[in-house]
C-alpha positions as CSV (number, residue, x, y, z in Angstrom):
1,X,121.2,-118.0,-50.5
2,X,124.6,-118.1,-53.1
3,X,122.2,-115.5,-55.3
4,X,121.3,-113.3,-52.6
5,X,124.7,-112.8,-51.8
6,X,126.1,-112.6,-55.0
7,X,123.8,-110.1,-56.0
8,X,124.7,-107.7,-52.8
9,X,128.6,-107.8,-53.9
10,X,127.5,-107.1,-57.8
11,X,125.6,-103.5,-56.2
12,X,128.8,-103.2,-54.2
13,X,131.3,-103.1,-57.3
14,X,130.5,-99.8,-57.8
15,X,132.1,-97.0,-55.4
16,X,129.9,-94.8,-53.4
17,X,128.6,-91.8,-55.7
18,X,127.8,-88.2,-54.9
19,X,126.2,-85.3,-56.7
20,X,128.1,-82.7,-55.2
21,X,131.2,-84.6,-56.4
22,X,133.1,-81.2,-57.4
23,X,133.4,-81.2,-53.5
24,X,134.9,-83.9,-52.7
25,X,137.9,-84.5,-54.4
26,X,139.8,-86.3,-51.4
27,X,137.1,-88.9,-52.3
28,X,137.2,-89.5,-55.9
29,X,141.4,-89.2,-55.7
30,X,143.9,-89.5,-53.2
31,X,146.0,-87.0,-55.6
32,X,143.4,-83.8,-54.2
33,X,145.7,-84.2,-50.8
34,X,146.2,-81.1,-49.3
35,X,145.9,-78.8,-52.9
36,X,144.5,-75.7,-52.2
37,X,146.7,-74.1,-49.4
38,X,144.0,-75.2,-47.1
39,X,143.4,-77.5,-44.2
40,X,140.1,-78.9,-45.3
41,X,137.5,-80.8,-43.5
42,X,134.6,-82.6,-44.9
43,X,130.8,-83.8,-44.3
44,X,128.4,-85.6,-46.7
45,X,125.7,-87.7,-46.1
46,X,123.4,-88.8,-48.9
47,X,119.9,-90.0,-48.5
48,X,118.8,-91.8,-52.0
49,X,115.3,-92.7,-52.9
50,X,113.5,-90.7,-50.2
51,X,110.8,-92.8,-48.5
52,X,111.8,-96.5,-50.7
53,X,110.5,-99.5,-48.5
54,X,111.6,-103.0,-48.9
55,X,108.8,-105.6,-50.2
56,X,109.6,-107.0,-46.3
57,X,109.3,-103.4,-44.6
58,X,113.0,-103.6,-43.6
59,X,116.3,-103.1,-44.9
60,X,114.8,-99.7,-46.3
61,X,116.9,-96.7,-48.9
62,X,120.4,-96.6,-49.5
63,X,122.1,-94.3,-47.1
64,X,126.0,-93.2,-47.4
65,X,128.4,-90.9,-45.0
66,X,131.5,-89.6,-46.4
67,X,134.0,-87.6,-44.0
68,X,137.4,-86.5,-44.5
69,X,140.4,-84.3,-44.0
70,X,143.0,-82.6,-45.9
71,X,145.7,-81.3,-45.2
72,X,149.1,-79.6,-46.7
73,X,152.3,-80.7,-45.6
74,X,155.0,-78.2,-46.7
75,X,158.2,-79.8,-45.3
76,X,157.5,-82.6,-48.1
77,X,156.3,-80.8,-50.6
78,X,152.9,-82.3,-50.4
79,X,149.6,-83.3,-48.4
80,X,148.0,-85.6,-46.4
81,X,144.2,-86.8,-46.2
82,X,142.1,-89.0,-44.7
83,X,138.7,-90.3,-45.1
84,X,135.7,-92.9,-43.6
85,X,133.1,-93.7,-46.0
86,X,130.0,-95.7,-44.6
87,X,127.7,-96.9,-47.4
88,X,124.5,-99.0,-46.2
89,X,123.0,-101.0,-49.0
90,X,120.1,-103.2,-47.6
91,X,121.7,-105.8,-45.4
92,X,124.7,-105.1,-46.3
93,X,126.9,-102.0,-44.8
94,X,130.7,-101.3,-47.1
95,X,132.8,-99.3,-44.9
96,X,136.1,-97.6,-45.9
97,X,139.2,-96.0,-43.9
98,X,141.6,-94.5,-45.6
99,X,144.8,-92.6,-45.2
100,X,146.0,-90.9,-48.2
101,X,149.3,-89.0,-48.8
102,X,150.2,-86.6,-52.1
103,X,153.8,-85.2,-53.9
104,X,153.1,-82.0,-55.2
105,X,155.0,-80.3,-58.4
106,X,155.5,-77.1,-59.1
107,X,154.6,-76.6,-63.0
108,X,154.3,-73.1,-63.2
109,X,152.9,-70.4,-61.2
110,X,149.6,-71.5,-62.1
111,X,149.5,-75.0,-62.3
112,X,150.0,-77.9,-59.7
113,X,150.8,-81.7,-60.8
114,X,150.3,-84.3,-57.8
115,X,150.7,-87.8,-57.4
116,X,149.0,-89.7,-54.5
117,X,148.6,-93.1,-52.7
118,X,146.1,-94.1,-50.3
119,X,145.8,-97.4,-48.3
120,X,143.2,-98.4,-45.1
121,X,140.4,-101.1,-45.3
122,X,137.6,-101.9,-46.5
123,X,135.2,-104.3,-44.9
124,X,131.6,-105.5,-45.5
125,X,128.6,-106.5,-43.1
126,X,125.9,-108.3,-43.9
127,X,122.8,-108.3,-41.1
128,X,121.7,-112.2,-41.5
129,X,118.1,-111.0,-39.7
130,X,117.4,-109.2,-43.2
131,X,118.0,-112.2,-45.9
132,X,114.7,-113.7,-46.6
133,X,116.2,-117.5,-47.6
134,X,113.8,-120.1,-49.7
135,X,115.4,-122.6,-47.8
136,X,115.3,-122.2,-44.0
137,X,117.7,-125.4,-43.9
138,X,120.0,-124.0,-46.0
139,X,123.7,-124.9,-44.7
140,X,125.2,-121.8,-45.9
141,X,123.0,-119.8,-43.5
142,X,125.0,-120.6,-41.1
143,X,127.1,-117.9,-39.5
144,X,124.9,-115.3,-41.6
145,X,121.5,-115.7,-39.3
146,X,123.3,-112.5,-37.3
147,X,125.7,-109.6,-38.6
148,X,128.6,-111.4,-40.4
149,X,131.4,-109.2,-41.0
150,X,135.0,-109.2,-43.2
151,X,137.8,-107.2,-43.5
152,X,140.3,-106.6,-46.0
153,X,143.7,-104.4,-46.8
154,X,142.6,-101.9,-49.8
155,X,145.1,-99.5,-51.7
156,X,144.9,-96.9,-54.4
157,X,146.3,-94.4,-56.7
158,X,145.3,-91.1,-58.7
159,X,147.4,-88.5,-60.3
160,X,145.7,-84.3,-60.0
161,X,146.8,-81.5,-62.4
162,X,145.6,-78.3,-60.8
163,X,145.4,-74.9,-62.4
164,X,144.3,-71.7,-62.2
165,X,141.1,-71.9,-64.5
166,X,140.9,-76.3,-65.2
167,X,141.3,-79.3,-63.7
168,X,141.6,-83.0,-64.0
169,X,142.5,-86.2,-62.3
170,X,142.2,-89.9,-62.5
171,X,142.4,-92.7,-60.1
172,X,142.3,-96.4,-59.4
173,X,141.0,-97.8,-56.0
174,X,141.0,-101.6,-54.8
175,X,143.9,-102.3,-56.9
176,X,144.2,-105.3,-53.9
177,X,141.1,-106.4,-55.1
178,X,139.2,-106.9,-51.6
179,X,138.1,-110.7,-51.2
180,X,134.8,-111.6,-49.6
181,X,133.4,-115.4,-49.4
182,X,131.3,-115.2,-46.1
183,X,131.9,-119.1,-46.0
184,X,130.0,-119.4,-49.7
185,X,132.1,-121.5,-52.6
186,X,132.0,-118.5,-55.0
187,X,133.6,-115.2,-53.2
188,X,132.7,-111.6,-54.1
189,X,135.8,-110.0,-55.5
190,X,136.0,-105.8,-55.6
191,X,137.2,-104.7,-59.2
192,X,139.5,-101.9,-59.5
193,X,137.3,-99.0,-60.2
194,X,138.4,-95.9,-62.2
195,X,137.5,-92.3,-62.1
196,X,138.7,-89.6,-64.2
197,X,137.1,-86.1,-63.4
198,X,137.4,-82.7,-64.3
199,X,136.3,-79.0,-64.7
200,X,136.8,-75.7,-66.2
201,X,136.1,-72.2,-64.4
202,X,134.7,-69.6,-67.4
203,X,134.8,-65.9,-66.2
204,X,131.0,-64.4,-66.9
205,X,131.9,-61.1,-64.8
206,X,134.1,-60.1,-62.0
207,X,131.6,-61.3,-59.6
208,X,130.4,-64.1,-61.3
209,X,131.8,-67.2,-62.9
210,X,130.9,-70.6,-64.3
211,X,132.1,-74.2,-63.0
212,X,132.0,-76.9,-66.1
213,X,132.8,-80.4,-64.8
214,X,132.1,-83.9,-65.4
215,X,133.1,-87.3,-63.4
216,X,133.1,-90.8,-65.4
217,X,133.2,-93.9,-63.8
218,X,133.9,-97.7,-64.8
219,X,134.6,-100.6,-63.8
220,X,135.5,-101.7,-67.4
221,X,131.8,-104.2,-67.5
222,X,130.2,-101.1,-65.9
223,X,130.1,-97.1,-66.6
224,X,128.2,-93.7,-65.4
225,X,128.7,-90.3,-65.9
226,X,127.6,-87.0,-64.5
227,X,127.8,-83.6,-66.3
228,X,127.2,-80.4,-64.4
229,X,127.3,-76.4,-64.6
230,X,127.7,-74.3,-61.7
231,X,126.9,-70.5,-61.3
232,X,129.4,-69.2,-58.3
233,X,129.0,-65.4,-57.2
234,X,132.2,-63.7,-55.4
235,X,132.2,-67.4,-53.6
236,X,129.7,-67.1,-51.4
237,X,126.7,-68.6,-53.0
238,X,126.0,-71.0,-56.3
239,X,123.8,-73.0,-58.5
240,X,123.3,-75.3,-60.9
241,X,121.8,-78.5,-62.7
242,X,123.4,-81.7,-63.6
243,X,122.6,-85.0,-65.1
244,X,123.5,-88.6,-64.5
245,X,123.9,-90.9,-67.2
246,X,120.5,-93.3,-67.1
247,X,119.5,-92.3,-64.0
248,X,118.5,-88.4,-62.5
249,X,118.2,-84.9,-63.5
250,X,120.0,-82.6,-60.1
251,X,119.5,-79.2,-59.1
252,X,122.4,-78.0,-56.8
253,X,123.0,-75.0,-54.1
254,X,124.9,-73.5,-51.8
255,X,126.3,-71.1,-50.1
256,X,129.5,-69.7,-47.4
257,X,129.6,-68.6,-44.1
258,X,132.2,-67.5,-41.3
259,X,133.9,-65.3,-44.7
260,X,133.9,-68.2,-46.9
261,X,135.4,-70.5,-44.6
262,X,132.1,-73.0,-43.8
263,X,130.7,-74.0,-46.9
264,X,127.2,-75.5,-47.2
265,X,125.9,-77.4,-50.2
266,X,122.7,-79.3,-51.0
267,X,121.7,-81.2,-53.7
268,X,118.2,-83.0,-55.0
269,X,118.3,-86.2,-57.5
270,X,115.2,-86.0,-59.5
271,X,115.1,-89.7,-60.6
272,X,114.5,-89.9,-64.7
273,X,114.6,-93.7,-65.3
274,X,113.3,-96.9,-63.8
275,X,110.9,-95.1,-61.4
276,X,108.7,-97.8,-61.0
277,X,111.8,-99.3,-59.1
278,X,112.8,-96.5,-57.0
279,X,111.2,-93.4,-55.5
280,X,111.7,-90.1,-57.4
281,X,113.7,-87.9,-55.0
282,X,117.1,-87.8,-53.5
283,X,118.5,-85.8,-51.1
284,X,122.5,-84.7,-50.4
285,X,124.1,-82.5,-47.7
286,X,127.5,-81.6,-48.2
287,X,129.7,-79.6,-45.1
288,X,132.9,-78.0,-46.0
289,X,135.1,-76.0,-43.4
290,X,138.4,-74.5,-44.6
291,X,141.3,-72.9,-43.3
292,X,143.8,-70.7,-45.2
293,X,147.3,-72.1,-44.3
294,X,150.3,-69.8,-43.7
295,X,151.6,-70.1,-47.2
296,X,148.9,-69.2,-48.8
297,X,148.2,-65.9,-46.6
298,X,152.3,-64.5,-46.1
299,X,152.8,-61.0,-44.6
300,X,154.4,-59.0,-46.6
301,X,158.0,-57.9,-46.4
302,X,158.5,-54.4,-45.4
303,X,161.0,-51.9,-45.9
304,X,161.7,-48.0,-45.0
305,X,161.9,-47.4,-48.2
306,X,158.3,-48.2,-49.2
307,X,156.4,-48.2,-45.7
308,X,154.1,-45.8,-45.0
């Protein structure tokens, strides 16, 4: 029973991961709070490994469901965000809520430096009805023969630079370092895990330009990495590939709606490595819908002298 439980809090070291990560920012750093002179809200849910059954016929493919909100807060220089994350592994079910708040500097008319904080909880449920124990006797079984569930404070920091053609950020979560025992001897402690991210917008025409970005994570005994290239015309519609480090090959689209301010992306995991462990297809949703703030859409001062 120790090993079953030790291996679901190994899996759970690692954060949540999503393909269409140049979309969610507010996830990877609390920093990405309210850049963008937009009010932002967010929808992902991920479906990995299509069709994957247990050897028991329950417990099935990882699921995940990110939402969030973002939102600039002028008065204080800055923005706030929030975000729920529900990540279903199995038996076992992470969930996050998070409220996140940013200080932005001004570095120049093109470029944005922000600091953020963020701080909720983050709590873990294991469904007892899905363990298959050797040992039906087994004391530590007790208390875990239905859902057990834990919750702990979580906090964490990132720092954003912003500019007009780049970008780049990195972040820390569970710097609390989450505690979960379930009643067992050895407890299952959250590392810190630590993202840096970034990309870089290439002109190709007027209409059309090019998105370079790449996400690394670690948790120091554990890394991945994605690298990906994005086609976006007049920011309405765009594609692309990417590739995760020892694991899938990604083909990505999208497009806007409502002029440009509902966003729809999808992306599909084509799974590269340990196949005879998975199944080969993932699939990702991603729902944006933004709205221009006053600061970033001021009427212009008139004059007699120059009205017409």
């Amino acid at each position: 029973m120790t090993l079953i439980i030790l291996a679901l809090g190994s899996r759970a070291q690692q954060e949540a991961h999503f393909s269409q990560y140049m979309f969610t920012p507010l996830f990877l750093n609390p920093a990405a709070s309210g850049l963008g002179n937009k009010v932002q809200f967010s929808a992902v849910y991920r479906s990995q490994w299509l069709g994957y059954q247990t050897s028991f016929g329950d417990g099935g493919a990882p699921a995940t469901l990110l939402v969030t909100a973002s939102v600039p807060v002028y008065a204080l220089k800055g923005g706030a965000g929030a975000l729920i994350v529900r990540d279903q592994l199995g038996p076992l079910i992470n969930m996050q809520a998070l409220g996140s708040y940013a200080f932005h500097y001004r570095v120049s008319r093109q470029a944005i430096l922000s600091i953020g904080l963020q701080g909720g909880v983050y709590s873990q449920t294991i469904d007892g009805a899905m363990l298959r124990p050797i040992d039906l006797n087994d004391p530590k079984l007790i208390g875990l023969t239905g859902n057990a569930s834990q919750t702990k404070g979580d906090v964490g920091a990132g720092v954003w630079y912003q500019h007009d053609k780049f970008y780049i950020g990195g972040s820390v979560t569970h710097l609390t370092r989450p505690t979960f025992d379930f009643g067992l001897a050895q407890a299952n402690v959250l590392k810190p895990n630590y993202t840096l991210t970034g990309g870089y917008y290439y002109d190709i025409t007027f209409n059309v330009k090019l998105l370079v970005s790449g996400i690394l994570k670690t948790i120091g005994t554990k890394s991945t990495f994605d690298l990906s290239t994005l086609a976006i015309y007049k920011d309405t519609m765009w594609g692309g590939v990417s590739y995760r480090q020892s694991e899938a090959a990604i083909a990505l689209v999208g497009f806007s709606m409502l002029q440009s301010k509902l966003k729809l992306g999808y992306a599909a995991d084509f799974i590269v490595v340990n196949r005879q462990a998975k199944t080969s297809l993932s699939h990702e949703i991603v729902l944006r819908y933004e709205i221009l703030t006053s600061a970033s859409s001021k009427r212009p001062i008139r004059t007699p002298r120059f009205r017409q």
